[in-house]
Structures are given as structure tokens and as C-alpha cells.
Jmol script that loads the backbone (N, CA, C; Angstrom):
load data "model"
ATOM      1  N   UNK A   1       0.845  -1.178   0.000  1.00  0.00           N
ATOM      2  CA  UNK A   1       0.000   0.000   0.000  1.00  0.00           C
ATOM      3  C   UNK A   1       0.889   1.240   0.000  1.00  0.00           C
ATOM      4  N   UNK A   2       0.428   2.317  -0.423  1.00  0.00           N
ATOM      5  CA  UNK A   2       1.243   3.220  -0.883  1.00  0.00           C
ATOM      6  C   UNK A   2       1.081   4.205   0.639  1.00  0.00           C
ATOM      7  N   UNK A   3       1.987   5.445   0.576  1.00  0.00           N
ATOM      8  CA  UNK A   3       1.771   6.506   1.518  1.00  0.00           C
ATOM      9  C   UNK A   3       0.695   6.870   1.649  1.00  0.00           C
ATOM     10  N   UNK A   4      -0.341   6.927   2.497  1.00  0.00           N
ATOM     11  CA  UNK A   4      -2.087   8.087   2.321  1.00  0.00           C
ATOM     12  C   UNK A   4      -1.453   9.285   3.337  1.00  0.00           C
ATOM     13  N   UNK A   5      -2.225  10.519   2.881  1.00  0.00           N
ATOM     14  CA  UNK A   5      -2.430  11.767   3.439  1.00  0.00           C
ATOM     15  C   UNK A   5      -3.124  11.898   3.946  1.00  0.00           C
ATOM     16  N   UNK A   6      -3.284  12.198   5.301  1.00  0.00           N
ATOM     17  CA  UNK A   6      -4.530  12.873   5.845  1.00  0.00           C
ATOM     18  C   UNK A   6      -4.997  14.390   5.686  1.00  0.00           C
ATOM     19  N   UNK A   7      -5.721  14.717   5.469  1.00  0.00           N
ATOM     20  CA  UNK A   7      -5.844  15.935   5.055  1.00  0.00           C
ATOM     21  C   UNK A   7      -6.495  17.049   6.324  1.00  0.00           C
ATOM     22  N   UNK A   8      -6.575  17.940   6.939  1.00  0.00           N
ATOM     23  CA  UNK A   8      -7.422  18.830   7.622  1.00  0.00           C
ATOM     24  C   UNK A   8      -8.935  18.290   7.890  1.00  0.00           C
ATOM     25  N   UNK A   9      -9.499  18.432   7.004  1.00  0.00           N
ATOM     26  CA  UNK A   9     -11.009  17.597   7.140  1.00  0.00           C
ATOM     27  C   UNK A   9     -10.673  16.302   7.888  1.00  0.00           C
ATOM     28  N   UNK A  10     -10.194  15.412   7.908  1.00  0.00           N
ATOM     29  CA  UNK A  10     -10.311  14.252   8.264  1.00  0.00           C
ATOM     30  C   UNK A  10     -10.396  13.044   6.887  1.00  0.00           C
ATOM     31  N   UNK A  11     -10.333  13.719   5.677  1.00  0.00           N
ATOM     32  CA  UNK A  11     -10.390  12.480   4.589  1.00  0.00           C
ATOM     33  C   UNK A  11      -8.599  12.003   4.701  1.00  0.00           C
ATOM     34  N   UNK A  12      -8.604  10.946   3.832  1.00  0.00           N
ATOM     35  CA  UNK A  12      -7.458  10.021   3.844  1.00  0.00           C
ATOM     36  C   UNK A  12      -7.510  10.248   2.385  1.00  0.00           C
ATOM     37  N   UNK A  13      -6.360  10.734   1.527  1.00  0.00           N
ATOM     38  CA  UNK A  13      -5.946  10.393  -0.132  1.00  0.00           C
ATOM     39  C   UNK A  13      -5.427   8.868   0.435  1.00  0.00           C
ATOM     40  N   UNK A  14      -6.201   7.834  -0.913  1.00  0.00           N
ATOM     41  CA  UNK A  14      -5.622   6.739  -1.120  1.00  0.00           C
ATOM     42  C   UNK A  14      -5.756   6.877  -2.331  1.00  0.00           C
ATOM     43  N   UNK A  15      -5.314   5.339  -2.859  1.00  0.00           N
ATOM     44  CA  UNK A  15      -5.102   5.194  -4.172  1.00  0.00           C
ATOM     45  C   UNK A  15      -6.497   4.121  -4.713  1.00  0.00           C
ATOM     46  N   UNK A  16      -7.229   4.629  -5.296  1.00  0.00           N
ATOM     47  CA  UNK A  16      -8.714   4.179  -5.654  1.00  0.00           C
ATOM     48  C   UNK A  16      -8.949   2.011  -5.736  1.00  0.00           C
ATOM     49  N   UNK A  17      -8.076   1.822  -6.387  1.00  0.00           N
ATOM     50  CA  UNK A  17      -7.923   0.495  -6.371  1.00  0.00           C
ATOM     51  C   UNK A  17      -6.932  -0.699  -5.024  1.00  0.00           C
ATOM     52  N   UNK A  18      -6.434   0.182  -4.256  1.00  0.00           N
ATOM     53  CA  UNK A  18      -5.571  -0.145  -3.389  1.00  0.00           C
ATOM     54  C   UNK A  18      -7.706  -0.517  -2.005  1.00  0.00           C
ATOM     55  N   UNK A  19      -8.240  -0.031  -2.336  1.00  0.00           N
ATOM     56  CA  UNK A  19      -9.170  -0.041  -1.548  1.00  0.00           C
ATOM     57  C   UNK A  19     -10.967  -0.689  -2.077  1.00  0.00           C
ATOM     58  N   UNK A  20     -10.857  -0.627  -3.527  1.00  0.00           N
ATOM     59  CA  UNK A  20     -12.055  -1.387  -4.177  1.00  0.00           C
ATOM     60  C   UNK A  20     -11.734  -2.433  -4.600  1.00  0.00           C
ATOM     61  N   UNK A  21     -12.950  -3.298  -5.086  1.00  0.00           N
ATOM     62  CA  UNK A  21     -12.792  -3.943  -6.276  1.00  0.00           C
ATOM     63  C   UNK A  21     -12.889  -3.646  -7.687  1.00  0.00           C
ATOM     64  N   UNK A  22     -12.022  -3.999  -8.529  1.00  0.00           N
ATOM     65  CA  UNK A  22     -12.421  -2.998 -10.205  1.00  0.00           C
ATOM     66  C   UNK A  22     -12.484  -4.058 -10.961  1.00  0.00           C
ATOM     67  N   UNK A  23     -13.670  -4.358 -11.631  1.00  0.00           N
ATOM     68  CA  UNK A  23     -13.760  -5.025 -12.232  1.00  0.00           C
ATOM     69  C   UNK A  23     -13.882  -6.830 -11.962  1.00  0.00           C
ATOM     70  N   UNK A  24     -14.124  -6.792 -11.081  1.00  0.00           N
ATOM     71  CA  UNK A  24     -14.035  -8.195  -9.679  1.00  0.00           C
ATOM     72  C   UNK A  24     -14.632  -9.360 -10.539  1.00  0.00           C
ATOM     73  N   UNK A  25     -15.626  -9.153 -11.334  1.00  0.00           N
ATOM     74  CA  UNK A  25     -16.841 -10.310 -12.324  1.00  0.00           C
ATOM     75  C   UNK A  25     -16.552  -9.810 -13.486  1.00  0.00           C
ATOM     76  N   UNK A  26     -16.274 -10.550 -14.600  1.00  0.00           N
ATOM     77  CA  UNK A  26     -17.114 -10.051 -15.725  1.00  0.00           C
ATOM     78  C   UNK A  26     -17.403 -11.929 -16.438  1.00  0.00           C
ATOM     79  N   UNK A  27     -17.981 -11.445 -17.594  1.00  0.00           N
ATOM     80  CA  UNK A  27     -18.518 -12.453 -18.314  1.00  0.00           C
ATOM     81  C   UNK A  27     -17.772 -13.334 -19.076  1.00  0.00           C
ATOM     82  N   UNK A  28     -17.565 -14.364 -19.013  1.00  0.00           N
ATOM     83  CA  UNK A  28     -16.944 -15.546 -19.668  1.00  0.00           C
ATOM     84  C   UNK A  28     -17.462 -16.333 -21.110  1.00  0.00           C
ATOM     85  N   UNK A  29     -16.771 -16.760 -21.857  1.00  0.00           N
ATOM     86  CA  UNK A  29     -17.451 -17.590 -23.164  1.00  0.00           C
ATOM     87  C   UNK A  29     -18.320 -18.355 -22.594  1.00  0.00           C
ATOM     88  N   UNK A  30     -18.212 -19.312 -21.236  1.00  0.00           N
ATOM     89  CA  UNK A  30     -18.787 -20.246 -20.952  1.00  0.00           C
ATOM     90  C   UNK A  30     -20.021 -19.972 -20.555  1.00  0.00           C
ATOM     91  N   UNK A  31     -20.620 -18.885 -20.627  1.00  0.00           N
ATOM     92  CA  UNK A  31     -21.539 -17.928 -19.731  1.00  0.00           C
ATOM     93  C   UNK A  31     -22.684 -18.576 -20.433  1.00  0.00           C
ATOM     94  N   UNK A  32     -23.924 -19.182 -19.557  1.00  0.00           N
ATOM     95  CA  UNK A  32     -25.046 -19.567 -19.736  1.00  0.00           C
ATOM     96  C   UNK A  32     -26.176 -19.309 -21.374  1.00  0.00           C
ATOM     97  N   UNK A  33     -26.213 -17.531 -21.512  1.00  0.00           N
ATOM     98  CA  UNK A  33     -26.966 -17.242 -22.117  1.00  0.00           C
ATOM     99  C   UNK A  33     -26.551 -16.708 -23.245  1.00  0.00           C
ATOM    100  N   UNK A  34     -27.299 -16.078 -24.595  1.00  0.00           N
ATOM    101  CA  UNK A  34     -27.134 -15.736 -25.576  1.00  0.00           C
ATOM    102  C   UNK A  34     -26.817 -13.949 -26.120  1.00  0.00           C
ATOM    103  N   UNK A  35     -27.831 -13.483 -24.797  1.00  0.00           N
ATOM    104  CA  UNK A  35     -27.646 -12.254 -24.911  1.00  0.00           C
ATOM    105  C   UNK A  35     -27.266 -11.575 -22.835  1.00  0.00           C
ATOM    106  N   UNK A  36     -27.487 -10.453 -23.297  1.00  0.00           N
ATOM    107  CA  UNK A  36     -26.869  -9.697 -22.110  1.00  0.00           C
ATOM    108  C   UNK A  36     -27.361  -8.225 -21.881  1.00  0.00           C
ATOM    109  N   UNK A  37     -27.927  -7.978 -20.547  1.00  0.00           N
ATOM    110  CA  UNK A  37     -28.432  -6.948 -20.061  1.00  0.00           C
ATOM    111  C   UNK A  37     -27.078  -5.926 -20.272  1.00  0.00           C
ATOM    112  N   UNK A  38     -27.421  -4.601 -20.821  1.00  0.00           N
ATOM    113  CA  UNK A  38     -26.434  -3.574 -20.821  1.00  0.00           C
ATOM    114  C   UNK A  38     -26.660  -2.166 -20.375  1.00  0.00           C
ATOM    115  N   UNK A  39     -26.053  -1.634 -19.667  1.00  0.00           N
ATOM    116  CA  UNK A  39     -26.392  -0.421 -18.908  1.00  0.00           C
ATOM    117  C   UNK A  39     -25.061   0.517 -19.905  1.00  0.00           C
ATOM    118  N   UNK A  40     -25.459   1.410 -20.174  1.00  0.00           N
ATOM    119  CA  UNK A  40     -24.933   2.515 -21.089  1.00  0.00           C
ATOM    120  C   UNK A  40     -25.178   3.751 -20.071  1.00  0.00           C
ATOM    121  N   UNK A  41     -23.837   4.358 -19.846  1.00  0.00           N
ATOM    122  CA  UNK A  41     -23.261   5.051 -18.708  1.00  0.00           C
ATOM    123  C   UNK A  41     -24.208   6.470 -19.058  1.00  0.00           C
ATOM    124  N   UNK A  42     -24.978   6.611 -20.240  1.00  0.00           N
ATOM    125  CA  UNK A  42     -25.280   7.831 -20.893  1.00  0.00           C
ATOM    126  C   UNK A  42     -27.116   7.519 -19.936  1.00  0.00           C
ATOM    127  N   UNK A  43     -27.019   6.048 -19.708  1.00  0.00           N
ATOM    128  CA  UNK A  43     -28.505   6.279 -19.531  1.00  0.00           C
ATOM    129  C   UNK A  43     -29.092   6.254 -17.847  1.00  0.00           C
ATOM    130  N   UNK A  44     -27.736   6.583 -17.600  1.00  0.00           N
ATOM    131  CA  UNK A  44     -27.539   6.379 -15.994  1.00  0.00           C
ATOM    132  C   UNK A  44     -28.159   8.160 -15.044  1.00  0.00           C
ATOM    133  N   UNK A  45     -29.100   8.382 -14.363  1.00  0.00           N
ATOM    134  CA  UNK A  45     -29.340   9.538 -14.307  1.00  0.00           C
ATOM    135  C   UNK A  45     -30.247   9.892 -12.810  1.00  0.00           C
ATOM    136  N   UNK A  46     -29.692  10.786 -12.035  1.00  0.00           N
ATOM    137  CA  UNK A  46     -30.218  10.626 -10.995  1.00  0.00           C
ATOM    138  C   UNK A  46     -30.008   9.650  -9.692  1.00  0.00           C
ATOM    139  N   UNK A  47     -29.337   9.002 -10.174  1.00  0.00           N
ATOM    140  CA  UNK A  47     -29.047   7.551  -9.077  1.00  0.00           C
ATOM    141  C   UNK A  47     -29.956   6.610  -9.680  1.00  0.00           C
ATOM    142  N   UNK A  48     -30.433   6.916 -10.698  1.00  0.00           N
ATOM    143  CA  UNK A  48     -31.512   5.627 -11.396  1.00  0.00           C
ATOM    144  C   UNK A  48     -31.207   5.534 -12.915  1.00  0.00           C
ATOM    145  N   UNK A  49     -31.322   3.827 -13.568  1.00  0.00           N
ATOM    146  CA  UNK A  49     -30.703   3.390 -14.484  1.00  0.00           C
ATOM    147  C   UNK A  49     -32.667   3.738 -15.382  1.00  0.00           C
ATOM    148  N   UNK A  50     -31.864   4.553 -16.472  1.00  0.00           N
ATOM    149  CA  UNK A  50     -33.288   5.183 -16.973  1.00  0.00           C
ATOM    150  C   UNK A  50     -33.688   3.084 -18.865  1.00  0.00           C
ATOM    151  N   UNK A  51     -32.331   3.168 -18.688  1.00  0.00           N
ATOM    152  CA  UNK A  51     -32.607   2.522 -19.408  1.00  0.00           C
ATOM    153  C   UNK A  51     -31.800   1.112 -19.844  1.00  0.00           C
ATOM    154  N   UNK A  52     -32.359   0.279 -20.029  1.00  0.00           N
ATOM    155  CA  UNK A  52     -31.143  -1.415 -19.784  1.00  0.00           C
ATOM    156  C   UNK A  52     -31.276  -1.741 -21.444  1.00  0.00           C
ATOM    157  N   UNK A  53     -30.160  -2.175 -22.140  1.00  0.00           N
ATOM    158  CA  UNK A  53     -30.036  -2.263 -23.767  1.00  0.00           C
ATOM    159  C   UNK A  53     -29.968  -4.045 -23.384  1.00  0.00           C
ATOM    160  N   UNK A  54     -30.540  -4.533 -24.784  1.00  0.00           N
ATOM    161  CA  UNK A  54     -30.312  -5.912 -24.558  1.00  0.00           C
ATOM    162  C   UNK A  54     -28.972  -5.598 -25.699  1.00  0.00           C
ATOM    163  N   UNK A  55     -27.801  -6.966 -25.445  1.00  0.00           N
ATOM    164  CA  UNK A  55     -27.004  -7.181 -26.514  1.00  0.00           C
ATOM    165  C   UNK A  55     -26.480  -8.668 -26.626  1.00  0.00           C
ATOM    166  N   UNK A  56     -26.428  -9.135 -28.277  1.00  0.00           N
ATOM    167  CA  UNK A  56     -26.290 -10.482 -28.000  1.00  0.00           C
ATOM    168  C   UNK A  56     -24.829 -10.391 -27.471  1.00  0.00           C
ATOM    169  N   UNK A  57     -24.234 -11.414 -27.089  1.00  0.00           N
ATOM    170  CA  UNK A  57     -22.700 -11.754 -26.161  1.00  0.00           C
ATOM    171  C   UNK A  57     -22.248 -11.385 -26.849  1.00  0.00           C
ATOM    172  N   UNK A  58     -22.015 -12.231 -28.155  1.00  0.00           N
ATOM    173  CA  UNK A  58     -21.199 -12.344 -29.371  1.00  0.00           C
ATOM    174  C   UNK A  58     -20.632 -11.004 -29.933  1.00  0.00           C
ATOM    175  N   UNK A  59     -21.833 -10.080 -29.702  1.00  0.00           N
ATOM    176  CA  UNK A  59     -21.606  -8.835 -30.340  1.00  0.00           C
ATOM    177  C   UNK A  59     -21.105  -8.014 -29.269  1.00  0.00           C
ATOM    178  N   UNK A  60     -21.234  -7.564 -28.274  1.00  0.00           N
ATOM    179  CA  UNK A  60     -21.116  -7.109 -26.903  1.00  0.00           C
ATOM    180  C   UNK A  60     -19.358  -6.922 -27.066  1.00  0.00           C
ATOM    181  N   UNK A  61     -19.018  -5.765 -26.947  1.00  0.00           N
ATOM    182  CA  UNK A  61     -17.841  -5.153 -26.510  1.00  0.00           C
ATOM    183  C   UNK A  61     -17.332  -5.277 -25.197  1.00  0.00           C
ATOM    184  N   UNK A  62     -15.710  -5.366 -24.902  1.00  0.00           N
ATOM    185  CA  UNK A  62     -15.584  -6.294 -23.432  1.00  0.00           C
ATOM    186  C   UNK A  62     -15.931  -5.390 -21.999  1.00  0.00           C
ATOM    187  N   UNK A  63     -16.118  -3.871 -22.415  1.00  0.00           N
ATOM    188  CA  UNK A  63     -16.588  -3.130 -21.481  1.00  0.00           C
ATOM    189  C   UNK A  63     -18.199  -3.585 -21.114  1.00  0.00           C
ATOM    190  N   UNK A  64     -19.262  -4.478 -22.263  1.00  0.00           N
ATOM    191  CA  UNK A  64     -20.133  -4.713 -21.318  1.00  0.00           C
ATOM    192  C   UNK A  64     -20.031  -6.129 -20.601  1.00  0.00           C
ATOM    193  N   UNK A  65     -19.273  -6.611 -20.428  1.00  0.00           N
ATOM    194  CA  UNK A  65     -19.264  -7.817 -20.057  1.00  0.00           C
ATOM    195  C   UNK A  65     -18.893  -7.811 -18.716  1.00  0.00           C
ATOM    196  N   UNK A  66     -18.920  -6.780 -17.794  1.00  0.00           N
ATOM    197  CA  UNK A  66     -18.912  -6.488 -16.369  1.00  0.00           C
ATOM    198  C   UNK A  66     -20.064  -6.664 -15.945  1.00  0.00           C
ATOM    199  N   UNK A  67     -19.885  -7.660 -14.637  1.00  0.00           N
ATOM    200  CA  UNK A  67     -21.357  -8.047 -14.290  1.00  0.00           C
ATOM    201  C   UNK A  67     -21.400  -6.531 -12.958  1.00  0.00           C
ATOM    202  N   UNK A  68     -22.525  -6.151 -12.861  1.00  0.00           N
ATOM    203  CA  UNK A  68     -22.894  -5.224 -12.007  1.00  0.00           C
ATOM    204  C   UNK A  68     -23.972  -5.790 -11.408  1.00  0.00           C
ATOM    205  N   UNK A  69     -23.976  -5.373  -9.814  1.00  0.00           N
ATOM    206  CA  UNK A  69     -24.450  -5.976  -8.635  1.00  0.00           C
ATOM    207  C   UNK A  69     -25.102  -4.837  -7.625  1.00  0.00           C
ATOM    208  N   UNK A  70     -26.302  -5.059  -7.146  1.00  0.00           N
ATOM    209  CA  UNK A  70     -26.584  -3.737  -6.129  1.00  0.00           C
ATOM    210  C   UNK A  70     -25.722  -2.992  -5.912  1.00  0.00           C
ATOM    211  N   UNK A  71     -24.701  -3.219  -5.281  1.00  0.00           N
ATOM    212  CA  UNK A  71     -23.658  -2.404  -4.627  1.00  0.00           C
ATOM    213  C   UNK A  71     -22.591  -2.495  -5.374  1.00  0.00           C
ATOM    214  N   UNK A  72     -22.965  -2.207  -6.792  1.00  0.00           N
ATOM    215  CA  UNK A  72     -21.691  -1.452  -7.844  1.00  0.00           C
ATOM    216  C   UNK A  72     -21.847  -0.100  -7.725  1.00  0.00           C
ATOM    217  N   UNK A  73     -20.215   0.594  -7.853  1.00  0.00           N
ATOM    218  CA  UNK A  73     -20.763   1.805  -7.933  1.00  0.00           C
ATOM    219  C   UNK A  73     -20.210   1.648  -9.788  1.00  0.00           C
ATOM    220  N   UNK A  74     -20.652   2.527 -10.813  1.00  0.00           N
ATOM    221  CA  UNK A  74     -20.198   2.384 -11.829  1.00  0.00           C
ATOM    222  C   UNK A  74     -19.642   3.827 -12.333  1.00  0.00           C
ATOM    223  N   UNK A  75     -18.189   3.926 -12.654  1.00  0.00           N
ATOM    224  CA  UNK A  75     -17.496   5.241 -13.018  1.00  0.00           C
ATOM    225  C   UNK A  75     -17.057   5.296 -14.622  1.00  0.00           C
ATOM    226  N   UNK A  76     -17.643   6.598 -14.989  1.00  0.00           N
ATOM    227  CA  UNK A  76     -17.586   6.865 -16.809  1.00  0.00           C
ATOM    228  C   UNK A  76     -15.776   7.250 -16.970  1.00  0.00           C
ATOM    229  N   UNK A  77     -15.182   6.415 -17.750  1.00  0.00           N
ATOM    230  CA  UNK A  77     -13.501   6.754 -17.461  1.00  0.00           C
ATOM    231  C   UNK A  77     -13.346   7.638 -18.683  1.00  0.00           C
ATOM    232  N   UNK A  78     -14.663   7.832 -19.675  1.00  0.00           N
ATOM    233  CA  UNK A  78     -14.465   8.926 -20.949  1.00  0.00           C
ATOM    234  C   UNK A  78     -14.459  10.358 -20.381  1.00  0.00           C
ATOM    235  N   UNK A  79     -15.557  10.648 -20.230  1.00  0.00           N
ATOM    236  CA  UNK A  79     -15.525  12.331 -19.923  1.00  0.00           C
ATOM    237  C   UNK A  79     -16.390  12.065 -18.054  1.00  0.00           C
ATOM    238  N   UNK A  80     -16.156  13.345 -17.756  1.00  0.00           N
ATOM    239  CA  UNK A  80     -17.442  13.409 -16.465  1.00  0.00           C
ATOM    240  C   UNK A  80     -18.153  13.990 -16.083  1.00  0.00           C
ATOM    241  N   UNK A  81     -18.906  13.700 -15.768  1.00  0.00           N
ATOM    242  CA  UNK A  81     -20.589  13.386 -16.060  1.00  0.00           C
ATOM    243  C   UNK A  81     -20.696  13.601 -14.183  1.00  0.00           C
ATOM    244  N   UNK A  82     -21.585  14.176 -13.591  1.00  0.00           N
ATOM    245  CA  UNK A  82     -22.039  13.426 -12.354  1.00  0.00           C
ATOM    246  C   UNK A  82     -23.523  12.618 -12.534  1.00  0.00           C
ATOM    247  N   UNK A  83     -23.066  11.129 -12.433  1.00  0.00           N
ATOM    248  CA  UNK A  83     -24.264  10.677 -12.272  1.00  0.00           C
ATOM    249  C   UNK A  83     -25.251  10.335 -10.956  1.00  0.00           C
ATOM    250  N   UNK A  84     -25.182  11.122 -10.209  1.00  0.00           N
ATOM    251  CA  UNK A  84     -25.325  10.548  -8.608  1.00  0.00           C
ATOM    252  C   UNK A  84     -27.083  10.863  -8.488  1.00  0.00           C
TER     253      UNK A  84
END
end "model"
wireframe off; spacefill off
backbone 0.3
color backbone group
């Protein structure tokens, strides 16, 4: 683990992955089904997922192949956005 700072407030700088999981699941060839629920970071709004894309596997790019779970948080690494 690297050096953390404490700062005045009381927060701690760490290093984001030294403390989550990133990327902990994703989807395998062996994976049950044909297609796949997809959440598109654009449709994320409010703290609520406005809209779920179906995509078959096959076609599915490896960014959707992260399985997401209640307690994902999910971060846009293109531009930023607050989606909270």
C-alpha cells in the first residue's frame, strides 16, 4: 500500500484500487446465455438506471461484459458526467 495523506477535514488520499474492487466479475465464453443486459453510462441519471439495452454476447464489446451488482458503484472513465 502506498503513503495516504490525511488531510485537515479528516479524509485520507488513497489510491482508488488499493481499496475497491475494479472489475471483480465479468462475463466468460462459458456464460449460460445468448444475450446480455447492458447499462450505457449515458442512460444512468439521478441515481436511477433510466434505461437497460439488450445485446447479443457475441456482439457485446468487453466493457459490457462487467457483471454489475446492487452495490456497484459504476465510473464513466471517458468524460465526467455526475451521475449521482
Amino acid at each position: 500500500m502506498t503513503d495516504t495523506k490525511t488531510h485537515i477535514n479528516g479524509w485520507t488520499e488513497v489510491i482508488l484500487k488499493e481499496i475497491v474492487k475494479i472489475n471483480s466479475s465479468t462475463i466468460s465464453k462459458n456464460y449460460s446465455f445468448n444475450e446480455i443486459e447492458y447499462i450505457d453510462i449515458a442512460s444512468v441519471e439521478n441515481r436511477n438506471i433510466q434505461q437497460i439495452k439488450r445485446l447479443k454476447l457475441s456482439e457485446a464489446p468487453s466493457r459490457a461484459k462487467r457483471i454489475v451488482t446492487d452495490e456497484s458503484t459504476l465510473i464513466n472513465k471517458i468524460s465526467f458526467k455526475e451521475y449521482l
